[in-house]
C-alpha positions in Angstrom: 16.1 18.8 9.0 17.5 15.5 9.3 21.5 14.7 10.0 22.9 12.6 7.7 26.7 10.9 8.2 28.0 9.9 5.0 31.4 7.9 5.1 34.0 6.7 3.0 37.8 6.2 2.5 37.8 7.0 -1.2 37.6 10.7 -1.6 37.5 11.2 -5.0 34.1 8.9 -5.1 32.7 10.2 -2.0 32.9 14.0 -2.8 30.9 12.9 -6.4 28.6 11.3 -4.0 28.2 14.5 -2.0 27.8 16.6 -5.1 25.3 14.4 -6.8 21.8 15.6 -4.9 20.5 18.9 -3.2 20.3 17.7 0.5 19.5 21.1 1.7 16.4 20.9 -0.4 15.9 16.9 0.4 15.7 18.4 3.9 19.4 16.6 4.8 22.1 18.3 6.4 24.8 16.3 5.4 28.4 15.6 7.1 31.3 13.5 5.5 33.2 11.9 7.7 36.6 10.1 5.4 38.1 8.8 8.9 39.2 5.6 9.9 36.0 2.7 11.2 37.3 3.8 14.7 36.7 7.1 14.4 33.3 7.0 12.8 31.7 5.3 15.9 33.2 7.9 18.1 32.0 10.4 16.0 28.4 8.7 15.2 28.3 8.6 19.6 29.3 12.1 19.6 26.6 13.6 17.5 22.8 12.4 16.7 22.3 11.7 13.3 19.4 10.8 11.7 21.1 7.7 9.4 24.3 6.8 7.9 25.5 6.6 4.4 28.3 4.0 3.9 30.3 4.4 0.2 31.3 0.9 -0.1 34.1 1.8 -3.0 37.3 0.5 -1.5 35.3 -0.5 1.7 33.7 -3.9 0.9 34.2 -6.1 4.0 35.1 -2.9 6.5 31.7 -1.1 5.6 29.9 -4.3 6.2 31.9 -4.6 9.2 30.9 -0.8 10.3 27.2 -1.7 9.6 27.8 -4.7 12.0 29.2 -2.2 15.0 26.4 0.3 14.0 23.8 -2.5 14.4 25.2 -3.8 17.5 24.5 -0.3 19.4 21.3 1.2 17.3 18.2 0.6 14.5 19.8 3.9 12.8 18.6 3.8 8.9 21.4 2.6 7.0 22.1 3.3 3.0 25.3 1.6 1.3 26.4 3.4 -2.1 28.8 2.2 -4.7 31.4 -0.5 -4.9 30.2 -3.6 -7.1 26.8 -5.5 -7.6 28.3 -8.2 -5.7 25.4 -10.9 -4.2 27.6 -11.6 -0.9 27.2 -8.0 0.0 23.3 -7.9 -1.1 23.2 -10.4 0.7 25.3 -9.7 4.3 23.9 -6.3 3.7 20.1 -7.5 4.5 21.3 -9.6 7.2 22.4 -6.5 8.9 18.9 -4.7 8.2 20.4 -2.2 5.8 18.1 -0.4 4.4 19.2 0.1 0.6 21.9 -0.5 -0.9 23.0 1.3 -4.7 25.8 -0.6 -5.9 28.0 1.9 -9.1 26.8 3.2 -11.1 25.0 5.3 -8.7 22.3 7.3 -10.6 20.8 10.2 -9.1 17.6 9.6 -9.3 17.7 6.0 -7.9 19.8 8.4 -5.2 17.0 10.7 -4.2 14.4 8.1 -4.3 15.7 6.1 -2.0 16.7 8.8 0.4 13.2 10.0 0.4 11.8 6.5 1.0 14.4 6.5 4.5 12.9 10.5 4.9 9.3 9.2 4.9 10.2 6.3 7.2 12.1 8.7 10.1 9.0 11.1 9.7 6.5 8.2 10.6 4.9 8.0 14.0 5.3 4.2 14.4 9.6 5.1 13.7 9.5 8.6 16.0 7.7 6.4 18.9 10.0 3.3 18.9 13.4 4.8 17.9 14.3 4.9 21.8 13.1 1.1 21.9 14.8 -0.2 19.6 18.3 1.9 20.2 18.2 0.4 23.5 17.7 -3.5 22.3 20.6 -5.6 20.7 20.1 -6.6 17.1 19.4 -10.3 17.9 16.8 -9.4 20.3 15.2 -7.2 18.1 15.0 -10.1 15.6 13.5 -11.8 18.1 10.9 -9.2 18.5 10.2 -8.4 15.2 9.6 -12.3 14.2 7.0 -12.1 17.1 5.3 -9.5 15.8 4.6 -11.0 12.6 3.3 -13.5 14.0 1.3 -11.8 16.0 -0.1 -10.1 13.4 -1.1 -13.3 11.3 -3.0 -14.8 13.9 -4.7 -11.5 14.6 -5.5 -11.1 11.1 -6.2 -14.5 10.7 -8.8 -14.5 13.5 -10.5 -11.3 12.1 -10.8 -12.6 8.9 -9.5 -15.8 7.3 -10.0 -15.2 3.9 -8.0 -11.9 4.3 -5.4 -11.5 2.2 -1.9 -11.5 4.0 1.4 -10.8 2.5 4.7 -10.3 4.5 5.2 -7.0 2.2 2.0 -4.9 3.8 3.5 -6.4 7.8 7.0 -5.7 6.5 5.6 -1.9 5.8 3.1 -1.4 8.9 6.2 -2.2 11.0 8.7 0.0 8.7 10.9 -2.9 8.1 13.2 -4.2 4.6 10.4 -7.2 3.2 13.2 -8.9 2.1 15.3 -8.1 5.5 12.3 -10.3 7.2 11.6 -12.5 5.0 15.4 -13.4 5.2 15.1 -13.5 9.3 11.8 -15.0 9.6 13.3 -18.3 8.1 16.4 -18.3 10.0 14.6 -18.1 13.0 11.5 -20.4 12.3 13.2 -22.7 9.8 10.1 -22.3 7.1 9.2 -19.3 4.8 6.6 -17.0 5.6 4.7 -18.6 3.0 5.0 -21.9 4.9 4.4 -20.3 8.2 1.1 -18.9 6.7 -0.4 -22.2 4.8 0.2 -24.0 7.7 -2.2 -21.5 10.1 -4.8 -21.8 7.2 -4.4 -25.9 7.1 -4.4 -26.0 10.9 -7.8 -23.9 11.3 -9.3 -26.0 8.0 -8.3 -29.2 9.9 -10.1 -28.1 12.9 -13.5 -26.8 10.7 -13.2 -30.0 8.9 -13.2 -32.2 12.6 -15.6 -30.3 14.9 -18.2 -28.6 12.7 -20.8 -29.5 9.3 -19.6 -27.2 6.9 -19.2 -28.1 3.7 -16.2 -28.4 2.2 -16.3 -25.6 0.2 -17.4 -23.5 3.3 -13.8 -24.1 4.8 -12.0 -23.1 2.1 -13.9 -20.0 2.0 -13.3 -19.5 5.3 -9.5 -20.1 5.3 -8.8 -17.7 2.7 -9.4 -19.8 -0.3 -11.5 -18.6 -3.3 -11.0 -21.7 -5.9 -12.1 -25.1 -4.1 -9.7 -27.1 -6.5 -6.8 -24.8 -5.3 -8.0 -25.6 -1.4 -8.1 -29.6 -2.3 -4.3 -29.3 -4.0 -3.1 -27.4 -0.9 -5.2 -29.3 1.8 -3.9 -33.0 0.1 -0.4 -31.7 0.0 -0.4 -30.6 3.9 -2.3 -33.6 5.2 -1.0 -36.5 2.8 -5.3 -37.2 2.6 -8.1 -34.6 0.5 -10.4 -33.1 3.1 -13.3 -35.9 2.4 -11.1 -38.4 3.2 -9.9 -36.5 6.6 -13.5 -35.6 7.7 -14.1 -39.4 7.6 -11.0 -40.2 9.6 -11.7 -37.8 11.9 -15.3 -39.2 12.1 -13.8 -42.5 12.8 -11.6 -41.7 15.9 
């Protein structure tokens, strides 16, 4: 059974919260805490719980600010519930790898869904086996890490198989991370998308087909991924300023 922390200053709100789903039979033992920021983190260093619930009614910039403290010492799973739908939050919220967040009205379902998707995440062997890891690490070096990693994992898949199909949500899920949480750091960190990041591999390898062997041109784009030669020749002209006839000649030329 997993130990969950669930916090808030508003009572009356935190109680409905408490009252809304069966943890017992979630397979959640569940302890409030109402206390003061201060208090929470001794408590949370006290005990081992599994992840924290934050109610944000009342809270707004101090749960955020918790989140911040919590990410500074541990990866914990973290769920925010209540206050209002407000896009700065949403927004801070993924900065700080938060893993949901149910703005009011809270409906139970929505509830237990999402606690089962954080259940399924602390039962998987890739969480069990790096949980130490990552408690350990500072949340800008696991950034760091992380961005690594996808990357890694392109160019591995890349060098597999070209033509693969690669989409930040299946890495976001084989490394049990937020898609949006990544998609949000991998920018920041490498100042272009992931979609960028990802074009620019598949340009770079057709540049190099295109220069050092006789494929046609339609081979390349087969081989970099792309079914539809027009949709190569848009892409390839965009990248390189030239279409790929025109480049093979240049390179020819040098």
């Amino acid at each position: 059974m997993y130990k969950i922390l669930l916090i808030g200053s508003n009572k009356h709100s935190t109680e409905a919260f408490r009252h809304m789903v069966d943890w017992n039979q979630l397979g959640f033992c569940l302890t409030v805490c109402l206390e003061t920021p201060n208090s929470v983190m001794e408590l949370f260093n006290k005990d081992r719980f599994s992840f924290i619930i934050i109610n944000m009614t009342d809270l707004k910039d101090k749960g955020l600010q918790l989140c911040e403290a919590l990410r500074k010492i541990s990866s914990i799973p973290i769920l925010l519930i209540g206050g209002n739908k407000d896009f700065q939050i949403i927004r801070k919220a993924l900065n700080l790898q938060v893993n949901d967040y149910i703005p009011d009205p809270v409906n139970p379902t929505e509830l237990k869904s999402s606690l089962l998707l954080i259940k399924e995440t602390l039962s998987s062997a890739h969480y069990k086996s790096n949980t130490l890891l990552h408690l350990a690490k500072p949340i800008s070096n696991q950034t760091s890490d992380i961005i690594e990693k996808v990357k890694n994992y392109v160019n591995r898949s890349l060098n597999e198989s070209l033509s693969k199909k690669i989409t930040l949500k299946e890495i976001a899920d084989q490394l049990n991370y937020n898609c949006s949480y990544l998609s949000h750091k991998f920018k920041c960190r490498e100042n272009m998308t992931f979609n960028e990041f990802l074009l620019k591999q598949r340009m770079e390898k057709a540049k190099l087909l295109l220069e050092k062997t006789d494929m046609k041109i339609y081979e390349v784009a087969q081989e970099v991924g792309y079914v539809e030669l027009d949709w190569f020749y848009k892409k390839f002209k965009t990248y390189t300023g030239v279409n790929a006839n025109k480049y093979r000649q240049l390179a020819g030329s040098k």
